[in-house]
C-alpha positions in Angstrom: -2.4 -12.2 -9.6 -1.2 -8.4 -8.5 1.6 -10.5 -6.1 2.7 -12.2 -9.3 2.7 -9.4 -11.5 4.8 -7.5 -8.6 6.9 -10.0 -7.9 7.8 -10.0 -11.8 8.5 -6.4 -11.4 11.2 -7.4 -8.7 9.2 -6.5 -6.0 9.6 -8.0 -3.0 5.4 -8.2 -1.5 4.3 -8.0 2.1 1.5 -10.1 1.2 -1.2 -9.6 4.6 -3.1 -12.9 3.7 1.0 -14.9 4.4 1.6 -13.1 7.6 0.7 -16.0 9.6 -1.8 -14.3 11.2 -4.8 -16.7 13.2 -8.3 -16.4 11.8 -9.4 -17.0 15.4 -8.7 -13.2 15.9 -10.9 -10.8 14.8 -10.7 -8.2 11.6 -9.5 -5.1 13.9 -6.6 -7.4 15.6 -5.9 -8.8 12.4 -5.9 -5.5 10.2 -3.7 -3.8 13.6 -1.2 -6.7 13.0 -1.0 -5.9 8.9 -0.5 -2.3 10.0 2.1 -3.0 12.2 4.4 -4.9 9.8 3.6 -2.8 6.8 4.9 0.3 9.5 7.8 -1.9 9.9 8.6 -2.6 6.7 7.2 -1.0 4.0 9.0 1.7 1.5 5.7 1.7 -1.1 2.7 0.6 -1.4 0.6 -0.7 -4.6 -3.5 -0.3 -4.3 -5.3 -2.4 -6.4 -8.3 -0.7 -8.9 -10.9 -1.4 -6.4 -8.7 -0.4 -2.6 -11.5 2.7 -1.8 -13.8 -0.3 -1.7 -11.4 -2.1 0.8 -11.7 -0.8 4.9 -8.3 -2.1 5.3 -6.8 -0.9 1.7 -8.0 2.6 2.7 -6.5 2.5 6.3 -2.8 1.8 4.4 -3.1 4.4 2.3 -3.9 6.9 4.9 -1.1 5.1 7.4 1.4 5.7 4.3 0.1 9.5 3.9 1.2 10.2 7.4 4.2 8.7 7.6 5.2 10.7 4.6 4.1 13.9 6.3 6.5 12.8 9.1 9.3 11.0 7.5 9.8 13.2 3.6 7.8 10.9 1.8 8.9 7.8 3.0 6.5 5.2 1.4 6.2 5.6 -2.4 2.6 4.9 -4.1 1.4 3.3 -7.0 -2.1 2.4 -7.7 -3.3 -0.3 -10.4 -4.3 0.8 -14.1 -5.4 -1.7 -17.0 -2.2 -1.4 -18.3 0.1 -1.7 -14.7 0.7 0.7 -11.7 1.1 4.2 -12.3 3.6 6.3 -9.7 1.6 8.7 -7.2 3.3 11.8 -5.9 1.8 12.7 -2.3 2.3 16.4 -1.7 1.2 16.2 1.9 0.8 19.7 3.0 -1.8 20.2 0.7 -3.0 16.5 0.9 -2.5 16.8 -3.8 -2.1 13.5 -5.5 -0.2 13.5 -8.3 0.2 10.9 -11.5 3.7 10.3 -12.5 5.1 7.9 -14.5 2.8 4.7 -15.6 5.3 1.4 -14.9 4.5 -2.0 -16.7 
């Protein structure tokens, strides 16, 4: 439902469950893999209401936090509210997050 909603928004989603990735490996290689790509790729990142409940939602966010420490905010970051995704303004240095604008 979030991919559809996104992709609404004119988002293009890196979706980690469409990777391709083989269920024969295990949660580490596969969460390494999503890593990797979103590294890659990435220039935001959208957490969904429940991602501090996730192991691997939690290791993006902190993946996106330092590469905006080392490349001036790189990744922008939204995180899900009842009524869409609200903008999150990282001030690294003093590790501050910030709500901006709400986008439907």
């Amino acid at each position: 439902m979030a991919e559809a909603k996104l992709h609404a928004m004119g988002v293009q989603v890196i979706n980690p469950m469409k990777l391709g990735i083989p269920l024969t490996w295990t949660w580490q290689q596969q969460l390494d893999k999503c890593i990797e790509v979103f590294k890659q790729n990435a220039t935001c990142i959208f957490l969904l209401r429940d991602w501090r409940e996730s192991e691997g939602a939690k290791r993006e966010f902190l993946t996106a936090m330092e590469i905006n420490n080392v490349q001036n905010n790189r990744i922008s970051i939204y995180y899900e509210e009842s009524n869409g995704y609200a903008e999150v303004s990282t001030d690294v240095d003093d590790k501050i997050l910030t709500c901006l604008t709400p986008i439907q």
